[in-house]
C-alpha positions in Angstrom: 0.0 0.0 0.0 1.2 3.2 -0.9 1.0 5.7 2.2 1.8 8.6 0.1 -1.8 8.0 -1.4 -3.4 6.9 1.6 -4.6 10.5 3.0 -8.0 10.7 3.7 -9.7 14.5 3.7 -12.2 14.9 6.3 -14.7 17.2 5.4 -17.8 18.1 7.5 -21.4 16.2 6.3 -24.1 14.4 7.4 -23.5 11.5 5.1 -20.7 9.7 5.5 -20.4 8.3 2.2 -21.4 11.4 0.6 -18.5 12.7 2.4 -15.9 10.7 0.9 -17.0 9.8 -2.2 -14.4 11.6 -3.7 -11.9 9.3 -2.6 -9.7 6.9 -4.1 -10.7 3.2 -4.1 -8.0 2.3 -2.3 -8.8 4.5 0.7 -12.9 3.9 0.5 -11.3 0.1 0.8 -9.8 1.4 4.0 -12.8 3.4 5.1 -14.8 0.8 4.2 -12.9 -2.0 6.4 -13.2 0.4 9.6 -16.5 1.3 9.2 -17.3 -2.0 9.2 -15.0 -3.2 11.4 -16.3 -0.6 14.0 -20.0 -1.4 13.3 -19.8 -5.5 14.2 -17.5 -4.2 17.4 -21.1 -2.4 18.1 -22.7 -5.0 17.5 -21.4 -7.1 20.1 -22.3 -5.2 22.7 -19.3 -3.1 22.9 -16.4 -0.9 21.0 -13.6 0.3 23.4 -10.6 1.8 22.6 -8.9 -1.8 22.8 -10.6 -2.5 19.9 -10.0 0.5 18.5 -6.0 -0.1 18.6 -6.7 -3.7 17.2 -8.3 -2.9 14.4 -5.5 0.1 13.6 -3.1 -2.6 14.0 -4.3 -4.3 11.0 -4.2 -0.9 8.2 -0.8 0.2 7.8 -0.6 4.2 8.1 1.1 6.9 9.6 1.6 8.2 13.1 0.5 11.3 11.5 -2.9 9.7 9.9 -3.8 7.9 13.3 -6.3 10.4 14.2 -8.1 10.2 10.6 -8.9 6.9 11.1 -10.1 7.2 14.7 -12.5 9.4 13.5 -13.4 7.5 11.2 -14.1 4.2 13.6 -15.5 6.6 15.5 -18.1 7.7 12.6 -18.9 4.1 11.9 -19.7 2.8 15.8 -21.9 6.4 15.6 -23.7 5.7 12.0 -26.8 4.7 12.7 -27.2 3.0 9.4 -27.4 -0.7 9.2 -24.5 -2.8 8.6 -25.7 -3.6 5.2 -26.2 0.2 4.0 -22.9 0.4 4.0 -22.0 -2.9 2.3 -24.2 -1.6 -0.4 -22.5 2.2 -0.4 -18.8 0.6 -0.7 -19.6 -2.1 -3.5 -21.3 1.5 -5.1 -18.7 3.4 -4.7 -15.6 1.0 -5.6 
């Protein structure tokens, strides 16, 4: 993966994949993963910040990016769109 290409712009919205539509596959990949990741954490009754360091474990990024993609576990646990709106929005928009 190419972290050069890997920066993700937040902007402000209420849709999250209106929001970052814009993006390159290979990051609405990434986005995609967490969101999802974060939503089943949810789903099971809980989604700590152990979690949260277990599933950044898995995307390779920089120090620098770490607090992109908090926020955007963070929008995922929040969404309150079912799991398989999102499915739907990714395979859309990849």
């Amino acid at each position: 993966m190419n972290q050069a290409n890997f920066m993700i712009r937040l902007n402000r919205g209420s849709n999250m994949w209106t929001k970052y539509r814009h993006e390159s596959k290979q990051t609405l990949v990434v986005i995609g993963f967490l969101v999802l990741a974060a939503k089943l954490c949810k789903a099971d009754g809980h989604f700590n910040e152990v979690e949260e360091e277990e599933i950044l474990k898995i995307v390779p990024h920089d120090k620098s990016q770490k607090k992109q993609l908090m926020t955007i576990l963070e929008e995922g646990a929040n969404d309150s769109n079912p799991i398989e709106h999102d499915a739907v929005k990714i395979k859309e928009l990849i």
